[in-house]
N, C-alpha and C positions, 0 to 999 in steps of 0.2 A: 504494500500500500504506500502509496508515494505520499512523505511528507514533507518534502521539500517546496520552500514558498511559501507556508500558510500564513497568513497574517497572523499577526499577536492575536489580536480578540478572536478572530476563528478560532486560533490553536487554544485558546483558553477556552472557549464554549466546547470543543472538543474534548478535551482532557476531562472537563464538566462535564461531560456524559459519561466518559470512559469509567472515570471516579465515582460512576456510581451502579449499583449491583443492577444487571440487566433489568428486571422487573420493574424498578423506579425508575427507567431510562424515559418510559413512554411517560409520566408524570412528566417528567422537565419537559417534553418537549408541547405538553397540554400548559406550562405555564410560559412558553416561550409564546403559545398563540396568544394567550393576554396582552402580550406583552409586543404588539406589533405596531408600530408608532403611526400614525394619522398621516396621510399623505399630506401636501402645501396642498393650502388653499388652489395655486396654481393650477397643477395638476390636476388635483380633484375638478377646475373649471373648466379642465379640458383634457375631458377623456379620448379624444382623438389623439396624446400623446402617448398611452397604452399598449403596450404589446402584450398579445392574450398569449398566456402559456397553456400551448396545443398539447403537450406532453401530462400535465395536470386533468385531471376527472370534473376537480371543481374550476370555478371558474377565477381564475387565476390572471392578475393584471400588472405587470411592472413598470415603471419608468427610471431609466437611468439620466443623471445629468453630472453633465461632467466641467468643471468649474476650476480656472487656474491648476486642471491636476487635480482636483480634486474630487471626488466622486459622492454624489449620493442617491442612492436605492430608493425607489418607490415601488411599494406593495401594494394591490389589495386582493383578500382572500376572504370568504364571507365564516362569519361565524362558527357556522354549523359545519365546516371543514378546519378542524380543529390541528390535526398531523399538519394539512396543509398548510394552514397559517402560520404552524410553530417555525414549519420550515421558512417561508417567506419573512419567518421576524428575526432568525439565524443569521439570513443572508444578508438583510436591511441592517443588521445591528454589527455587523459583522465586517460586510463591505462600506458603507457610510463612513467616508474620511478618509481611507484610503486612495492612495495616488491609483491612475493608469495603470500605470505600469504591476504596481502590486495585485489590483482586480486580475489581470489577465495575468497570472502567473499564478493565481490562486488552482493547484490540482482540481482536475474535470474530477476525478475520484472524493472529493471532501466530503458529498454527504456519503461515501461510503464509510464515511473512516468514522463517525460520531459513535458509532456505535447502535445504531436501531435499524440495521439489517434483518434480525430476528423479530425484532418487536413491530416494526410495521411491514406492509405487502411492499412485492418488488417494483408496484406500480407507480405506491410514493414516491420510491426512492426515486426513481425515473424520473419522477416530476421534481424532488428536488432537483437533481441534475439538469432536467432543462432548464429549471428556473438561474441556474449557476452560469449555464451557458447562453442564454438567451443575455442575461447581465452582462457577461465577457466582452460579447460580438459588440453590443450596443456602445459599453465603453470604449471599444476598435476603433466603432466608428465615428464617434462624437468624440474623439482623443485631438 
């Protein structure tokens, strides 16, 4: 499992999962859904800035903006997809502040590595993955 490149706070949300005995893994990631911060006013005024994550079940919407270098994540996941939003507040809390250059060097494999391979379907993971990748290409190309 490739860990080379992680940012600090992924590699820290990471080791916070690992840190903890599998069965409370899926806990954290029910309070990372809480925990998924309000899109800008912006955004929110223009959802034509949105790119739907097709790899996600539920309905999955990010915005990347990239700023002097500096990057930040826009999510939304609705409620009632609680996995998926834990994931989308992972990546938002995770990528948010970091440079260009750091996003896309962040391992396509991260959300294998957190540890909830066992605890959620292979389909989440999927979707976290494209939601990693769909972020990546965006900061590419607005770099």
């Amino acid at each position: 499992m490739s860990t080379t490149h992680v940012p600090e706070t992924l590699a820290e949300i990471r080791d916070d999962f690992l840190e903890l005995p599998e069965a409370e893994r899926l806990q954290l990631l029910l309070e990372f859904s809480n925990e998924l911060p309000a899109v800008s006013d912006e955004v929110a005024s223009h959802p034509e800035m949105y790119e739907r994550v097709a790899e996600c079940q539920s309905p999955v919407y990010i915005h990347v903006d990239v700023q002097d270098d500096v990057v930040t994540m826009h999510a939304t996941a609705p409620p009632e997809a609680p996995t998926t939003r834990g994931f989308a507040s992972i990546l938002v809390q995770g990528i948010t502040g970091l440079s260009a250059d750091e996003v896309i060097a962040i391992p396509d494999d991260y959300p294998q590595s957190i540890g909830l391979t066992r605890a959620v379907s292979p389909l989440r993971i999927a979707g976290m993955t494209g939601m990693l990748l769909r972020v990546k290409r965006q900061v590419a190309q607005k770099r």
